[in-house]
The first five atom37 places (N, CA, C, CB, O) and aatype in JSON, in Angstrom:
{
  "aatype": [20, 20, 20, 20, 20, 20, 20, 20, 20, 20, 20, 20, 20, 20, 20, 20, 20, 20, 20, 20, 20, 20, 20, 20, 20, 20, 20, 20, 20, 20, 20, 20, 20, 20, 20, 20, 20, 20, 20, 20, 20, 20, 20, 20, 20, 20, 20, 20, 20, 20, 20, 20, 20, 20, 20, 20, 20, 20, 20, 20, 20, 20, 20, 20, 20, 20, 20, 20, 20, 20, 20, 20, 20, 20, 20, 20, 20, 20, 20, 20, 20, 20, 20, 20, 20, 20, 20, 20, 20, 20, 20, 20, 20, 20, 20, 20, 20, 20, 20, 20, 20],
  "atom_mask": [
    [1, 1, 1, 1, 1],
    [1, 1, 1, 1, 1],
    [1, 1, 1, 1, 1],
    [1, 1, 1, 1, 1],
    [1, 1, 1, 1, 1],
    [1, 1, 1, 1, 1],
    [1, 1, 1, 1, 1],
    [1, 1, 1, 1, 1],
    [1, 1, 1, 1, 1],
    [1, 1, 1, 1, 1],
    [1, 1, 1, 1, 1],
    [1, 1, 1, 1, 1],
    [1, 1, 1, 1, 1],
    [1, 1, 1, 1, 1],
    [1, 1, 1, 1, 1],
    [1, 1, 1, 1, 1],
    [1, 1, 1, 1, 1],
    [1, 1, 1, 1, 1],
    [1, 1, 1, 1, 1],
    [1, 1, 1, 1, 1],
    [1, 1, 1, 1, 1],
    [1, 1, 1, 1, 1],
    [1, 1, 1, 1, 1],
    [1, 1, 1, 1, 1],
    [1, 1, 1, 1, 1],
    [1, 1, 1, 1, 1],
    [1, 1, 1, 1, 1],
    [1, 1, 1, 1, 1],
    [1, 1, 1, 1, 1],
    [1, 1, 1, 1, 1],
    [1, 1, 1, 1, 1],
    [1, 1, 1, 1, 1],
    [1, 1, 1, 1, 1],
    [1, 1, 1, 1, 1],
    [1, 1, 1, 1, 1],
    [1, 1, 1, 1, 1],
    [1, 1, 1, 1, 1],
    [1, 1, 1, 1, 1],
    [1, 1, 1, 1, 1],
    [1, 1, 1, 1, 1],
    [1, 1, 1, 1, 1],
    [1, 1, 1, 1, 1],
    [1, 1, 1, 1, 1],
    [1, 1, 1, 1, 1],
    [1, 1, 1, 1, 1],
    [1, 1, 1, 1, 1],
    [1, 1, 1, 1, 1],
    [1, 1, 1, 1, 1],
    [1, 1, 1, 1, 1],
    [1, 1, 1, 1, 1],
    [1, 1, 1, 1, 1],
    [1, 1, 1, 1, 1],
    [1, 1, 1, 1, 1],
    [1, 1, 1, 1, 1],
    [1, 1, 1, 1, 1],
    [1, 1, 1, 1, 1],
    [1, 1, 1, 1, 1],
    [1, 1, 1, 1, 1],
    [1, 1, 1, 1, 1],
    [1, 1, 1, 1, 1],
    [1, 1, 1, 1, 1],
    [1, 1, 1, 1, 1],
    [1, 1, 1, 1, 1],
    [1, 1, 1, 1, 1],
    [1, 1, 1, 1, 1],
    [1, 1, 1, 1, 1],
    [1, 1, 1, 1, 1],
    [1, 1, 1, 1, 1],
    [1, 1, 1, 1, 1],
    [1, 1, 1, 1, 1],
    [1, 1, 1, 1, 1],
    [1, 1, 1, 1, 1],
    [1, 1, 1, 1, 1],
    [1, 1, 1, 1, 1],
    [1, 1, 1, 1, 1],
    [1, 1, 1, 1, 1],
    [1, 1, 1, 1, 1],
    [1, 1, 1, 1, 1],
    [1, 1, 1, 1, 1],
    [1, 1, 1, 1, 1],
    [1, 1, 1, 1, 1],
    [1, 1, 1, 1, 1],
    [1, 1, 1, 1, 1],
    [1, 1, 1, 1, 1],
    [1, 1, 1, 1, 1],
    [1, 1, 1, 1, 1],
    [1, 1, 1, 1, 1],
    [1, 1, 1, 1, 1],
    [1, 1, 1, 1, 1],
    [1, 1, 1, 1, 1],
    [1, 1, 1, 1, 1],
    [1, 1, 1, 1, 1],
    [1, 1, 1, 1, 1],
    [1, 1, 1, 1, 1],
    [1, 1, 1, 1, 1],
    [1, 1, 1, 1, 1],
    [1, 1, 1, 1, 1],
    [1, 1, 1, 1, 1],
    [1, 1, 1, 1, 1],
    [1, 1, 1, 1, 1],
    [1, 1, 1, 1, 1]
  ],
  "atom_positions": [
    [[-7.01, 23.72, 14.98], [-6.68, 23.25, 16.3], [-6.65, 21.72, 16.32], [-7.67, 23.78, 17.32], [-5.58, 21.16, 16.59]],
    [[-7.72, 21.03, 16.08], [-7.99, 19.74, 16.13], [-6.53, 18.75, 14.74], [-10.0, 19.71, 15.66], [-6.16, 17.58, 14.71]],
    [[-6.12, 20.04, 13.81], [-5.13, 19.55, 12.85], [-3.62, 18.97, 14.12], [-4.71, 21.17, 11.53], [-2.93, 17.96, 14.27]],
    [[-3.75, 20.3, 14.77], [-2.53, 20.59, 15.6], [-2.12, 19.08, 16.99], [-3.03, 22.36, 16.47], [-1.16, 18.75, 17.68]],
    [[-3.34, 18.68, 16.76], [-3.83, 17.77, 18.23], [-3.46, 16.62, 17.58], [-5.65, 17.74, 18.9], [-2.48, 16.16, 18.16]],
    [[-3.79, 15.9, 16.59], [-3.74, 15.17, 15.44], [-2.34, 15.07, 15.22], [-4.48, 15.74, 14.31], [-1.74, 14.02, 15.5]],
    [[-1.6, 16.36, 14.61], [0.27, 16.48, 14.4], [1.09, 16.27, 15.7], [0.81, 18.19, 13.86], [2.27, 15.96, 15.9]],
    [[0.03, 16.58, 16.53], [1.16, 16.16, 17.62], [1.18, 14.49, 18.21], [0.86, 17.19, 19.02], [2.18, 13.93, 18.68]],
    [[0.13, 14.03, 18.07], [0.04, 12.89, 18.47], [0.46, 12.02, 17.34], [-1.19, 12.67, 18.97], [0.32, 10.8, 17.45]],
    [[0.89, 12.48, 16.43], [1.59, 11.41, 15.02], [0.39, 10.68, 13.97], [2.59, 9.78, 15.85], [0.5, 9.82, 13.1]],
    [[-0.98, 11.55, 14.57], [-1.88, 10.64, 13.91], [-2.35, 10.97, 12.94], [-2.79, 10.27, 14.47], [-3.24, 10.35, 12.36]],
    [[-1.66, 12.35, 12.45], [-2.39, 12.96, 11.31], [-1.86, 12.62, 10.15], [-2.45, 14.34, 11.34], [-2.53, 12.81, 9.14]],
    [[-0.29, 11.96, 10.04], [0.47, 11.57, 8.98], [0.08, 10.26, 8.94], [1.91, 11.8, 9.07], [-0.29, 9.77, 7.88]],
    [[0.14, 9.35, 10.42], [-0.8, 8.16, 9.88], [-2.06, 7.85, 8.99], [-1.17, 7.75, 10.74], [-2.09, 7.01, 8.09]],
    [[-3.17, 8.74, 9.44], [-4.5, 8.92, 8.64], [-3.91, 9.27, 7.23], [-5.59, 10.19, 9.28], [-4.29, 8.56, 6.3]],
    [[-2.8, 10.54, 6.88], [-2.92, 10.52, 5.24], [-2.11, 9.66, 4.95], [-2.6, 11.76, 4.39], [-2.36, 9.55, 3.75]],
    [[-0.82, 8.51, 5.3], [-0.37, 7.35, 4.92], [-1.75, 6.69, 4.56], [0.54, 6.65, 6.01], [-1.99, 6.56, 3.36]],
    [[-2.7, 6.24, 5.49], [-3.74, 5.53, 5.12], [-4.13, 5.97, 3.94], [-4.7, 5.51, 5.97], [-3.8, 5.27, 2.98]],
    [[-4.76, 6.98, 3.71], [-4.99, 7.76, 2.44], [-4.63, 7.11, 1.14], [-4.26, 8.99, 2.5], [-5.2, 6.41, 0.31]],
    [[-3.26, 7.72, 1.34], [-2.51, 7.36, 0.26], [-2.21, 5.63, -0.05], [-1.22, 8.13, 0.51], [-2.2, 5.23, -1.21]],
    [[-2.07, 5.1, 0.6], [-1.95, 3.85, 0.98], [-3.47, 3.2, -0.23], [-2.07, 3.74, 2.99], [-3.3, 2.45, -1.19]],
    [[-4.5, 3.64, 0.11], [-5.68, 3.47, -0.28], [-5.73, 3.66, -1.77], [-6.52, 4.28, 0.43], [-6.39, 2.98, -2.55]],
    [[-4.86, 4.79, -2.08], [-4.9, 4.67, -3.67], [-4.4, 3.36, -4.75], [-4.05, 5.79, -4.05], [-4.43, 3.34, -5.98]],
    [[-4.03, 2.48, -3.96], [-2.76, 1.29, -4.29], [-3.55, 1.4, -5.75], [-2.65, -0.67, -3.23], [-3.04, 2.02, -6.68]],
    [[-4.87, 0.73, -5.88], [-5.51, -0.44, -7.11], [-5.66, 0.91, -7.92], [-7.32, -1.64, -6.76], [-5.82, 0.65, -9.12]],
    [[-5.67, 2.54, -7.6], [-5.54, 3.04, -8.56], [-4.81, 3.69, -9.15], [-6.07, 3.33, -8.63], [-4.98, 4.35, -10.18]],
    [[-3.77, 3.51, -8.38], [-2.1, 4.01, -8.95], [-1.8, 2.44, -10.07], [-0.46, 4.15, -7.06], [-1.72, 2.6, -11.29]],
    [[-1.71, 1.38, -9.6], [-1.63, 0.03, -9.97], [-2.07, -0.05, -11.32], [-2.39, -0.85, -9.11], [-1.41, -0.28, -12.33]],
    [[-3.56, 0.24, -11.13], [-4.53, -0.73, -12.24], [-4.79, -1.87, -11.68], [-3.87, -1.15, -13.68], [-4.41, -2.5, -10.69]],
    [[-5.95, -2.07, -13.01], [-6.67, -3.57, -12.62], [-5.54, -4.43, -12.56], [-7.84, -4.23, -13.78], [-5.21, -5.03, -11.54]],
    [[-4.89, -4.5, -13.76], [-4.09, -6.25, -13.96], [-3.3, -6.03, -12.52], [-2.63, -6.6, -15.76], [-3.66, -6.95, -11.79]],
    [[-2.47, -5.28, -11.91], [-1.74, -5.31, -10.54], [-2.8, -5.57, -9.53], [-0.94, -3.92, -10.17], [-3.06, -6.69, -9.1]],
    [[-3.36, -4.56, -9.21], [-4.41, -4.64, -8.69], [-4.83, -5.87, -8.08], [-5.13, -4.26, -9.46], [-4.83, -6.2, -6.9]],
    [[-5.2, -6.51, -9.15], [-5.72, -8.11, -9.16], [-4.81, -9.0, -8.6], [-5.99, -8.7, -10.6], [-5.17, -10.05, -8.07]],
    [[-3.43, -8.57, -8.71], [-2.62, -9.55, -8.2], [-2.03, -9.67, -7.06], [-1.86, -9.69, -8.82], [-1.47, -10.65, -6.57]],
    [[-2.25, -8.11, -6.46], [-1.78, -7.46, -4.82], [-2.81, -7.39, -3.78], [-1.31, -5.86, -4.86], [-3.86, -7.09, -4.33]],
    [[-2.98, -7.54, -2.47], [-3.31, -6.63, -1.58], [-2.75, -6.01, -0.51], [-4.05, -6.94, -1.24], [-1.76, -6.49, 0.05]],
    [[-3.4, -4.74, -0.07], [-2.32, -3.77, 0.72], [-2.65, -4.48, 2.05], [-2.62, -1.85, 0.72], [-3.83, -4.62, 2.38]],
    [[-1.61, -4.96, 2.87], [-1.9, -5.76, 3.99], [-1.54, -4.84, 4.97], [-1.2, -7.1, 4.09], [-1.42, -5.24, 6.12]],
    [[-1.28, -3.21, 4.6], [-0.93, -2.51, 6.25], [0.21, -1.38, 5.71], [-0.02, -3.93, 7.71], [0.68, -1.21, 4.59]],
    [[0.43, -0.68, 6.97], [1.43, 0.18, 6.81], [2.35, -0.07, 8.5], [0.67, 1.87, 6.42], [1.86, -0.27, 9.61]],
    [[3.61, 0.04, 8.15], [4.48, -0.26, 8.87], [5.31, 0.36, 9.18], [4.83, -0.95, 8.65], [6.03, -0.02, 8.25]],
    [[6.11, 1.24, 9.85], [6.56, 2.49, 10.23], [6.2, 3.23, 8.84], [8.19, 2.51, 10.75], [5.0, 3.34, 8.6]],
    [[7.0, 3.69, 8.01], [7.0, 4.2, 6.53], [6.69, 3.44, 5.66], [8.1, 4.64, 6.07], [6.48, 3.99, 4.58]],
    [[6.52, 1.96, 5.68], [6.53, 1.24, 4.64], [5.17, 0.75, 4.54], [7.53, 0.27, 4.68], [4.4, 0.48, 5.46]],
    [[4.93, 0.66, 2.96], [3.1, 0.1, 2.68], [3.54, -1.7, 2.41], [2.01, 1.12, 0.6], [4.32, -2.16, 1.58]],
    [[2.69, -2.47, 3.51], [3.37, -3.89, 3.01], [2.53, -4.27, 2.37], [3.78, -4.99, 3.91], [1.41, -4.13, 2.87]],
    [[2.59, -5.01, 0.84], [1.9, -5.56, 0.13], [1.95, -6.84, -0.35], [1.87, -4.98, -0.55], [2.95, -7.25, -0.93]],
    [[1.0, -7.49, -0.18], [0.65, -9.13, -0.42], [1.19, -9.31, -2.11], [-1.42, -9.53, -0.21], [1.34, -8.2, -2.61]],
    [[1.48, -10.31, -2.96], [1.75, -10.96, -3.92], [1.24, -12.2, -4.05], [2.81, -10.97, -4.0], [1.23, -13.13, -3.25]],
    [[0.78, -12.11, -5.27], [-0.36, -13.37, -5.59], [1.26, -14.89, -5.21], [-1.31, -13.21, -8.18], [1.29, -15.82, -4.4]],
    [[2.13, -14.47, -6.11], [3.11, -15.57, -6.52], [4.36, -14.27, -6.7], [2.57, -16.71, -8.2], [4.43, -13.05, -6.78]],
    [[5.21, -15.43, -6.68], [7.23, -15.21, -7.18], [7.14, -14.53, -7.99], [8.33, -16.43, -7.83], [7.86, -13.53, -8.03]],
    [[6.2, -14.81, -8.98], [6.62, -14.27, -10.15], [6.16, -12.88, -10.56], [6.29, -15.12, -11.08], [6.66, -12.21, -11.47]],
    [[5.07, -12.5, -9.71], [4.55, -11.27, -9.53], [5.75, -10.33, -8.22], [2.75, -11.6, -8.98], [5.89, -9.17, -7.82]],
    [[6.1, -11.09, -8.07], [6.91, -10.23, -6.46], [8.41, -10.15, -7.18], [6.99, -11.54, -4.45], [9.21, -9.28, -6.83]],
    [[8.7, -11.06, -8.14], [9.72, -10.62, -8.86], [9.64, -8.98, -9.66], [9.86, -11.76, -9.83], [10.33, -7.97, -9.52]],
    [[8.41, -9.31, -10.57], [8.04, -8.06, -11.21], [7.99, -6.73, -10.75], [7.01, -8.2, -11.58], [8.45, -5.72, -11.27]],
    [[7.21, -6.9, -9.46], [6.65, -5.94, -9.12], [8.45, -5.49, -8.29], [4.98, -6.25, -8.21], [8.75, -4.39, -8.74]],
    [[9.34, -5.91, -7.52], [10.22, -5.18, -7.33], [11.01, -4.54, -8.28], [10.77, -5.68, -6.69], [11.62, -3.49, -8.1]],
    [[10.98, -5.14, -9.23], [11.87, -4.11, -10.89], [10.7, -2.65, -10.87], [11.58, -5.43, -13.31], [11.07, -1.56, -11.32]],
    [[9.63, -2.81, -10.42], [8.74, -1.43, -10.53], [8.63, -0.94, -9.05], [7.07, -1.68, -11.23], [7.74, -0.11, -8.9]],
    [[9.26, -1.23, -8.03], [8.97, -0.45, -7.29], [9.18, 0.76, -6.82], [8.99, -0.83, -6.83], [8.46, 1.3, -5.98]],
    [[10.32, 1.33, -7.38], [10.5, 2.75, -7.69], [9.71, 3.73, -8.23], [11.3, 2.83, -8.32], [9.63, 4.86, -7.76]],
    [[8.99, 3.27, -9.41], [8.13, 3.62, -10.39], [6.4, 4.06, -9.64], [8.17, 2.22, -11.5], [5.63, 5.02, -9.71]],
    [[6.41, 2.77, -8.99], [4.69, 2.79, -7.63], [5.19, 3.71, -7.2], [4.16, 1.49, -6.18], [4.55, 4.75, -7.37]],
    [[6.67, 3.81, -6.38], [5.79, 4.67, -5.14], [6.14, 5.98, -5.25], [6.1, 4.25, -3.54], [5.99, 6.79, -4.33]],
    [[6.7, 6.3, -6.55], [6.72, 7.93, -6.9], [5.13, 7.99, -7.65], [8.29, 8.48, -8.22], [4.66, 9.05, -8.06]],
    [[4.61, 7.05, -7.7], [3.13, 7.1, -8.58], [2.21, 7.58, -6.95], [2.48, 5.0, -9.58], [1.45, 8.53, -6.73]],
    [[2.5, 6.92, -6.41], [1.47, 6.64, -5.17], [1.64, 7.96, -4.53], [1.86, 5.25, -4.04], [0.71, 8.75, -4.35]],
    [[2.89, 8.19, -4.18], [3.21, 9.49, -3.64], [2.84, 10.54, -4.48], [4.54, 9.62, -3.35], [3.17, 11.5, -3.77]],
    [[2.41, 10.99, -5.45], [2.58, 12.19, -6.65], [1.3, 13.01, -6.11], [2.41, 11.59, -8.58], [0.18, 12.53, -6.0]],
    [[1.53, 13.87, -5.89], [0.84, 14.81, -5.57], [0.23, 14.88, -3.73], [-0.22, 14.68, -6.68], [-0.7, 15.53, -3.26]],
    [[0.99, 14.13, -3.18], [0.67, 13.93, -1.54], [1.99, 15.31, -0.52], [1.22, 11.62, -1.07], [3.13, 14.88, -0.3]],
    [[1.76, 16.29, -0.19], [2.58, 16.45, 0.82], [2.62, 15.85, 1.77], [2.57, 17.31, 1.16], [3.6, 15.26, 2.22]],
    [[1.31, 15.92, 2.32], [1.43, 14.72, 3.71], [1.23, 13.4, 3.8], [0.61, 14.92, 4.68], [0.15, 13.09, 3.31]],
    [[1.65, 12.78, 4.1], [1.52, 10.95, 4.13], [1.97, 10.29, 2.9], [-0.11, 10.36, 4.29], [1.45, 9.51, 2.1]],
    [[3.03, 10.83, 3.0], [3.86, 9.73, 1.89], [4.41, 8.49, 2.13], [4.99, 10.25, 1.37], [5.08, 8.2, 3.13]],
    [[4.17, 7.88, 1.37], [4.74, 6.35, 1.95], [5.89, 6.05, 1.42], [3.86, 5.08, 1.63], [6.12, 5.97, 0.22]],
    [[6.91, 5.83, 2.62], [8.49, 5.61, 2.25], [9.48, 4.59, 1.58], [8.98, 5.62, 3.22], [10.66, 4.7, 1.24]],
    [[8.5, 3.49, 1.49], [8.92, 2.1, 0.84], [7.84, 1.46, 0.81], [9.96, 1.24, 1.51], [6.95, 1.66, 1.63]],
    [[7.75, 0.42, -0.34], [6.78, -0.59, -0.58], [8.05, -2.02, 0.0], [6.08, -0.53, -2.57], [9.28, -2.05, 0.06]],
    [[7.2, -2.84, 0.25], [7.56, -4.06, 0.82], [6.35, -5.16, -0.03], [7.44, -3.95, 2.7], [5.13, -5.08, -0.05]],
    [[6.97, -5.81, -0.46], [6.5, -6.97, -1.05], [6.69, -8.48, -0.7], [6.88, -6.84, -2.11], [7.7, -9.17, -0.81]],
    [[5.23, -8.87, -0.18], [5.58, -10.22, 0.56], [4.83, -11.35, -0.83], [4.62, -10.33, 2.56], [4.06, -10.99, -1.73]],
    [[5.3, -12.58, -0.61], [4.62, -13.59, -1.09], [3.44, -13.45, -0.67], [5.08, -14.74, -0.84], [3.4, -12.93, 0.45]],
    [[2.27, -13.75, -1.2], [0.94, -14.28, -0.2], [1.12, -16.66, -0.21], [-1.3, -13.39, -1.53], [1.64, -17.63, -0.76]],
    [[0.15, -16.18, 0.92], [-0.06, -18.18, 1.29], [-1.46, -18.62, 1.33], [0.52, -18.78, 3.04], [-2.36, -17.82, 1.57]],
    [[-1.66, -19.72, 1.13], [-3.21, -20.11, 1.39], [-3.53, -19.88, -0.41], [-4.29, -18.78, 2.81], [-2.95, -19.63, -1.47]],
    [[-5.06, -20.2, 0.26], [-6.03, -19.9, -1.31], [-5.86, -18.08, -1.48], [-8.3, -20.47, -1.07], [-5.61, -17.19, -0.67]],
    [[-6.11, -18.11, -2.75], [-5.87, -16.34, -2.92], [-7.65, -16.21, -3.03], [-4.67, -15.6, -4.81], [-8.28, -15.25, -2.59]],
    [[-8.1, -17.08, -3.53], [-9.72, -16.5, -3.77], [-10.37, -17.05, -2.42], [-10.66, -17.23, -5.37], [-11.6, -17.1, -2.44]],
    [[-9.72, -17.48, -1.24], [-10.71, -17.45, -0.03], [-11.28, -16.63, 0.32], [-10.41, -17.67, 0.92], [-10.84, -15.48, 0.31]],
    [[-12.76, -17.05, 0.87], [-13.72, -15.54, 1.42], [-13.12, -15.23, 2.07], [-15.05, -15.39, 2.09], [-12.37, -15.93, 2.75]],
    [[-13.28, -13.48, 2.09], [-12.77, -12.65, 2.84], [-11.53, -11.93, 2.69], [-12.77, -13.16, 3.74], [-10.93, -11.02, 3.26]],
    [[-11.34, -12.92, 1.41], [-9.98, -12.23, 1.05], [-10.3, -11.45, -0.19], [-8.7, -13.31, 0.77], [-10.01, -11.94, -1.28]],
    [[-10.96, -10.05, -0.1], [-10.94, -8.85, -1.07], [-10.18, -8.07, -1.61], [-11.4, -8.18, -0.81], [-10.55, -7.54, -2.66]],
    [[-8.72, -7.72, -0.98], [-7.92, -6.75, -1.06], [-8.34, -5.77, -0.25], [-7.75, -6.37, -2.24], [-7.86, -4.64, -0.39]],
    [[-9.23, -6.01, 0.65], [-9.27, -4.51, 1.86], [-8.86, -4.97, 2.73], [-10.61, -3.73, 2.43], [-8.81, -4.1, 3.6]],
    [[-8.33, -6.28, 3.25], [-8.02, -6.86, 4.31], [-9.01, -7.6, 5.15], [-7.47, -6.04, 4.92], [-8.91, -7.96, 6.33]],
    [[-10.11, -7.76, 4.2], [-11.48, -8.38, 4.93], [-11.81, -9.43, 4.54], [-12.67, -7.7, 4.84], [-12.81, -9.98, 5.01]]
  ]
}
């Protein structure tokens, strides 16, 4: 019942986007990992931070590759596109973990 309440209000595919979303650093790995954080989900799309160019270059030649990784084994909450932004500022400022904190 409480599934049904959840599907109807759109919040149950949000919660497993989150989910899935959450797997990023272990679909990734460390070395990606280290160089991304997941800054959100956006209608279908997971938007993700980039240390530098040169990582946001890379990482779009693989983004096909993530998000059949990320998605693999999810019926519900699949995430429909990755989006890759530059990041700005210091990358090692407090608070900046990769959880968004």
């Amino acid at each position: 019942m409480l599934d049904d309440v959840l599907g109807g209000l759109g919040i149950k595919e949000r919660l497993e986007q989150s989910r899935t979303a959450a797997r990023w650093s272990e679909v990734t790995g460390p070395r990606i990992a280290a160089k991304t954080r997941v800054r959100g989900i956006r209608r279908d799309g997971l938007v993700v931070e980039v240390k530098n160019a040169a990582w946001l270059t890379q990482l779009g030649m693989m983004k096909r590759d993530l998000l059949e990784r990320l998605n693999e084994g999810r019926q519900c909450g699949q995430i429909g596109r990755l989006v890759f932004v530059q990041g700005s500022g210091d990358w090692n400022a407090p608070g900046r973990n990769g959880r968004g904190t």
